[in-house]
N, C-alpha and C positions, 0 to 999 in steps of 0.2 A: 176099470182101473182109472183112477185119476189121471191126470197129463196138465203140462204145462202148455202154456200157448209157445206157438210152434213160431219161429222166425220163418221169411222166405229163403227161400235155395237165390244166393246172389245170383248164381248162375242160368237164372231160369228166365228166358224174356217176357216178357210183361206189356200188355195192349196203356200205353199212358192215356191222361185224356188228351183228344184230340186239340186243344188249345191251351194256353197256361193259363187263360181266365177260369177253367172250371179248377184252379186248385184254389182261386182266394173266392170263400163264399160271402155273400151281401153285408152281413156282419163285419165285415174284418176292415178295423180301425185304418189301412193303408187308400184305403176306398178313400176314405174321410180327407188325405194328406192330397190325393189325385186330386177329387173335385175340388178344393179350398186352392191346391193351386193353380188350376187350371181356370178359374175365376179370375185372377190375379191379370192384372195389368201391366205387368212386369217392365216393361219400358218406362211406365211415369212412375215406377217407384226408386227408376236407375241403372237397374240392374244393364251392365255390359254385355255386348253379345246378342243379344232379344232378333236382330236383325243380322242376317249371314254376311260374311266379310265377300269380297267381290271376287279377292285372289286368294292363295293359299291353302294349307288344309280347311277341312269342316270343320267346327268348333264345335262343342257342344252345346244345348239350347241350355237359359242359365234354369229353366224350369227343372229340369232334370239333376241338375246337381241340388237345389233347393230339395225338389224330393227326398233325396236320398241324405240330404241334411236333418229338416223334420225328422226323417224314417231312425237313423241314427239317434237325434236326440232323444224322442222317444222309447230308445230301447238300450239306452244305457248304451252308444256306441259313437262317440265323439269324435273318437281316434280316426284322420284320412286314410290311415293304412288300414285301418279294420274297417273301412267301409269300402274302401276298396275290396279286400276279401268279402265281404258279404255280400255285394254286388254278383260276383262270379258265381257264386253258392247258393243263397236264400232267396227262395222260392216267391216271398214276398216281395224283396228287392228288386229280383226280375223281374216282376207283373208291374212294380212301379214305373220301373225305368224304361220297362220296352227291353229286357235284354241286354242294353247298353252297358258297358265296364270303364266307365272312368280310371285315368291311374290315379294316384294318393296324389302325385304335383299338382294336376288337375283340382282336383276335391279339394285340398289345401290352398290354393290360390285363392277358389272361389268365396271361401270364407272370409282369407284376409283383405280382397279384394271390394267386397259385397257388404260394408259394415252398415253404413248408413241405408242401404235398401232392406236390409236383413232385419234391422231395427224400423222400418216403415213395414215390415211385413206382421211383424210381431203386433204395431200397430193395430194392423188393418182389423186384425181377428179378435181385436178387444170390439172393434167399432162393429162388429158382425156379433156380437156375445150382446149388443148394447141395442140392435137392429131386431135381432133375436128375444128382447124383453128379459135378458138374464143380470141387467143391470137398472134395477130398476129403484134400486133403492140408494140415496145417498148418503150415503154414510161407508167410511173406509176403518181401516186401523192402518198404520202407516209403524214401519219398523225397521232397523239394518241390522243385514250381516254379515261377519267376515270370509270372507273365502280366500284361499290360498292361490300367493300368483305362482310363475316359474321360478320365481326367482330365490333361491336359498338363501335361509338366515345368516350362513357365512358371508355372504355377498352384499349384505345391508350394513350399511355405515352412519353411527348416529357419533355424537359425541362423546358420549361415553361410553359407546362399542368400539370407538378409534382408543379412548384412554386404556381401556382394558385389557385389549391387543396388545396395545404397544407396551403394557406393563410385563403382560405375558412372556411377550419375545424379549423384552431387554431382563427377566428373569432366565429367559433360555442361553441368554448370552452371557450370563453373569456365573450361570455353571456349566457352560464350556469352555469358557476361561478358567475356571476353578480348576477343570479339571485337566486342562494342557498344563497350569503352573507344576500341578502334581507329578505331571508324567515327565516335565524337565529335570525333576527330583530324584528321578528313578535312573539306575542303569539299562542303557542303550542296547533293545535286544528286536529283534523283526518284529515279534508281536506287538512291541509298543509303540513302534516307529509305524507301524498300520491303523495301531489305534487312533496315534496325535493325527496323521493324514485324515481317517475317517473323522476325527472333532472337528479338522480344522474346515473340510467340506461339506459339516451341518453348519459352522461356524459363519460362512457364506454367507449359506442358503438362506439363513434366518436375518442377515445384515439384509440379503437382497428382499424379504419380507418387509422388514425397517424402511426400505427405502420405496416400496411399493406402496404401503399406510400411510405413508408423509403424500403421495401423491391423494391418496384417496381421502385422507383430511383435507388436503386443500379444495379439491372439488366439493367437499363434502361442507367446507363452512362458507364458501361461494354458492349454493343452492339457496334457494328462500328460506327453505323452513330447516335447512344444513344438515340434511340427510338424502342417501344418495343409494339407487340398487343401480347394481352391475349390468345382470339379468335382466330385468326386465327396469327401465327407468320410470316408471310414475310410480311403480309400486312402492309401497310405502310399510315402516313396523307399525304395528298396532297392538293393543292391547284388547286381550279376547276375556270374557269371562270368568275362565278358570285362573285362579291366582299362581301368580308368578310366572303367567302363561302366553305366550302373543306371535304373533302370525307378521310373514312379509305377506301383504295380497292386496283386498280393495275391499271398499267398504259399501258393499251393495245396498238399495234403499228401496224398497217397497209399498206401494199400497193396497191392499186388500179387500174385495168388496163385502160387508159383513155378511150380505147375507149366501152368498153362494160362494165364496173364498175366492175368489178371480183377482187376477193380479191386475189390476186396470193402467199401474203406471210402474214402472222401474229405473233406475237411475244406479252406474256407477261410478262411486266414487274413490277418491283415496286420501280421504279426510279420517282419520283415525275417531273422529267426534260424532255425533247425532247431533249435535248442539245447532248447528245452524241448517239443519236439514227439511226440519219441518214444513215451514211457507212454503218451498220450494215442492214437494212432495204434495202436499193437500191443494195448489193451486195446478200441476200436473191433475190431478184427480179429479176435481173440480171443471176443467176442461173436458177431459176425456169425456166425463159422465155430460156434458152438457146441460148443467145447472144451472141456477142462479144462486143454491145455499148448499154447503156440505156441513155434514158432520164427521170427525176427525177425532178418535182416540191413539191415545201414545203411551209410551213409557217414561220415565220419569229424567231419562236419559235427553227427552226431547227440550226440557224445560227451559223455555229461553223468553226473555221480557221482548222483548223487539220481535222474533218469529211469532211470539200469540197475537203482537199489534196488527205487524202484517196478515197474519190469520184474519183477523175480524176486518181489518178494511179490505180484504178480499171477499167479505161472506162466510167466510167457515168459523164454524162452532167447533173449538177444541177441548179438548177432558184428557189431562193428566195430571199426576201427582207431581207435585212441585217436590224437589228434597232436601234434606233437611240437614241444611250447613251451617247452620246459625253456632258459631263458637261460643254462645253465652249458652247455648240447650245442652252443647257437649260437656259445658264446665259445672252443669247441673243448675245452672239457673234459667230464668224469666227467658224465654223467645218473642222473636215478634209477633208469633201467632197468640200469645196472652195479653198479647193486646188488641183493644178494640176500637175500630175507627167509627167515627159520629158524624154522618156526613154533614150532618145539621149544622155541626160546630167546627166542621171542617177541623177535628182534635182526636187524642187517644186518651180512652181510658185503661190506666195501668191497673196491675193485680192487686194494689191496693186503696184503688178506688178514687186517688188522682185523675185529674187532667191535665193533658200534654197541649197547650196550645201548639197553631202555627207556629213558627220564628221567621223562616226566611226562605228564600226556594236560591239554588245553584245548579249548576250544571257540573256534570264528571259522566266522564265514558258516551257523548252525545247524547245523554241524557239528563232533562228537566225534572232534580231530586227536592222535593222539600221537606225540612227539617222541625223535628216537635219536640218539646223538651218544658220542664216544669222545674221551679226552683225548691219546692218542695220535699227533693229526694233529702239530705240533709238529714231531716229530722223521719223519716221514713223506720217504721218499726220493723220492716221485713229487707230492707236496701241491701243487706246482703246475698239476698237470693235475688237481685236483680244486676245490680253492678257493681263494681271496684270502682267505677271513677265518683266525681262529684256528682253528678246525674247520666239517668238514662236518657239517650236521645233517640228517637224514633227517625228512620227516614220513610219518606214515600212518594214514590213514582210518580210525576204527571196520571198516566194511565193503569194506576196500581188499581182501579176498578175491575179492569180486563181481568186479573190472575185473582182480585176474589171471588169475580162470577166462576171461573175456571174451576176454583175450590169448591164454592157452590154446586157448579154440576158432579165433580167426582163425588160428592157427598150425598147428592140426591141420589147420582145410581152407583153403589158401593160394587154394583157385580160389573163397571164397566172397563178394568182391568183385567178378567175373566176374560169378557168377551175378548177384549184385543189377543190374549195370548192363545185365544183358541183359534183366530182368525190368522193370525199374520204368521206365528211361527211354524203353523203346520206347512204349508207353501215353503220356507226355507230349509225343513226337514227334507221334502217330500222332494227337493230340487238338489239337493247335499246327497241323497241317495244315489238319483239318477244318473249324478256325477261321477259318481266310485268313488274318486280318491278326494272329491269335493277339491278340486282345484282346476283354474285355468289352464287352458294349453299355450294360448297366444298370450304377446304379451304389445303393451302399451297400452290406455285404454280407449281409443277406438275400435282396436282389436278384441279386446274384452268384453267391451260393451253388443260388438255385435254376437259374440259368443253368447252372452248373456241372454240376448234378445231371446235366441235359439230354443235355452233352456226354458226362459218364463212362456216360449209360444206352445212349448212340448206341456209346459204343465199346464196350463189354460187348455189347451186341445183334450185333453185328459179328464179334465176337469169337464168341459162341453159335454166330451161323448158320455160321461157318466151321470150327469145330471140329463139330459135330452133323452140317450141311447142315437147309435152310428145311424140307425136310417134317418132319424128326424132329423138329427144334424146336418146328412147330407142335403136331403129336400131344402130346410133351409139356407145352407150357403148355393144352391143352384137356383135358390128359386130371385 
């Protein structure tokens, strides 16, 4: 007769094995978090504690909460109070820690406390990934994403989130006045004389609203950029890719190494832009890997005349798509890309087979613009598929060479868009997963940033043991 497999009698004692090493076998990835930190140098990375206090209670050693930090990030378990319970519980946690049960105040200090070593630790293991020959190739894709802070969309305050509100509420107040005029109209009976008390105490409430937004506009148009979160203060509104859609959080920044996906550098920000992120990101990169040349693709979002200059007197080779703002393309005419520069004649050749001499070089926005233009347009058979005014004038950059080589290489490799998106955005899927709810816990962003670390050292560690396998990993970080 068939049978199901049978459970144990809870009640039945059971011979366990004699030590808790034989439940975690060679294989198991917590091996990999033991030895990587137990390598660690933890006093010259910072970390408080490393050395016993002389009085007092024991402290804990700070290796030990790092463990069960890693162990955590790794497993989808960020929360101090659920790693507090896992400690008591999981069989793994106990083999890391020694048994040990931090409480959650504990756990949670260490993280708020531990920002900048926590981000040297995240470090250390790119430089062991790079030690290891898994970074061998230079070349990145560099990309940002949004992640959500603590801080609620109610709690953010832009300028037109204060007019809005305030439109809101003085409409609240404009029909509960409405509606006391009505009730003084009416004869005098309990139910109405409870109702005007209950108007007249939203009535308040919504004045004391009023006068709460007048405070938070004025903070709010005293800020730099005259927006202001309650929650958590650096966090910032942004807008995300889904239309009509946008997030209070940070705007995290990565670079990616192409060939094995490794996050070699990260950076958060609360710059709702890419726009000025690039140099900053590919010259992080560029160090880590210990070059002298990088290569650096992006999105089109990166595209900035000043960040490619600085790219190239740094060394780095960049490739993205410039895009395409030209109001004379939208209006269905002549763009500047239908023009063609002669270096020879230091001029442009327009669609109709004119040349555009020199005129005169200026400066606007600290930058050295020189201007081309032809008297020709006038009598021009096609002039209205190029411009409305008396002529076209061409401008161009001192270093407007830099963004046609640029063009040049997106042109030479069409698939090198491809590549970036298959490189950079699977790492911020893969890291939005492990998060759950893909938001921060702590807020400010030192405190974010070393949260951050946590996650890119979980997804790199992931990354190692799956490309290596746990034992060669470990040999190499002991050896």
């Amino acid at each position: 007769m068939r049978r199901f497999v049978e459970e144990a009698d809870r009640g039945q004692c059971t011979l366990l094995p004699e030590c808790l090493d034989d439940f975690i076998d060679e294989s198991n990835p917590v091996r990999v978090i033991d030895v990587f930190v137990e390598a660690l140098d933890l006093a010259e990375m910072g970390f408080d504690g490393v050395e016993p206090a002389a009085t007092g209670r024991p402290s804990y050693h700070p290796s030990v909460l790092l463990k069960l930090y890693i162990y955590g990030y790794l497993n989808r378990v960020q929360s101090s109070r659920r790693l507090e319970r896992e400690a008591g519980r999981n069989v793994e946690v106990m083999w890391l820690l020694g048994r040990l049960t931090p409480d959650h105040k504990t756990i949670a200090d260490f993280r708020k406390d531990s920002g900048l070593a926590l981000r040297k630790v995240c470090a250390r293991f790119v430089e062991l990934c790079r030690e290891m020959g898994l970074l061998a190739t230079a070349s990145v894709a560099i990309d940002g994403s949004k992640f959500k802070a603590v801080n609620n969309r109610d709690k953010n305050f832009t300028r037109a989130k204060v007019e809005r509100r305030r439109a809101q509420l003085e409409e609240s107040i404009a029909r509960y006045l409405s509606q006391l005029d009505t009730a003084d109209r009416q004869e005098p009976t309990e139910a109405l004389a409870a109702k005007v008390t209950r108007l007249n105490e939203k009535l308040a409430k919504v004045k004391e609203q009023m006068g709460k937004l007048a405070v938070c506009e004025k903070q709010m148009l005293a800020s730099p950029d005259q927006q202001i979160s309650l929650t958590d203060p650096d966090s910032r509104s942004m807008a995300t890719s889904g239309r009509g859609s946008g997030v209070v959080g940070y705007n995290v920044q990565v670079a990616v190494d192409t060939d094995h996906h490794l996050i070699i550098a990260h950076e958060v920000t609360n710059s709702g832009s890419d726009r000025a992120q690039l140099a900053n990101m590919a010259r992080q990169a560029k160090a880590v890997l210990q070059t002298g040349t990088l290569e650096a693709v992006a999105d089109r979002g990166y595209f900035s005349s000043p960040e490619i200059l600085a790219c190239h007197e740094a060394g780095i080779t960049v490739t993205l798509p410039k895009p395409m703002t030209s109001g004379a393309k939208s209006d269905g005419r002549f763009g500047k890309q239908d023009f063609v520069y002669l270096p020879e004649d230091d001029a442009y050749r327009c669609p109709a087979g004119e040349r555009l001499p020199y005129r005169y070089t200026n400066e606007e926005a600290d930058k050295m613009l020189r201007r081309y233009w032809t008297n020709a347009c006038k009598n021009c058979s096609i002039k209205s598929q190029c411009t409305p005014g008396p002529e076209r004038r061409i401008t161009r950059w001192e270093h407007e060479h830099l963004l046609d080589a640029v063009q040049q290489r997106l042109d030479a490799n069409p698939l090198a868009m491809r590549l970036r998106r298959e490189t950079v955005e699977h790492p911020f899927g893969t890291i939005k997963a492990r998060m759950g709810a893909t938001h921060f816990l702590t807020k400010t962003i030192p405190k974010v940033a070393a949260e951050m670390a946590l996650s890119v050292l979980a997804y790199n560690l992931t990354r190692a043991m799956n490309i290596l396998g746990i034992r060669p990993l470990i040999a190499a970080i002991a050896a």
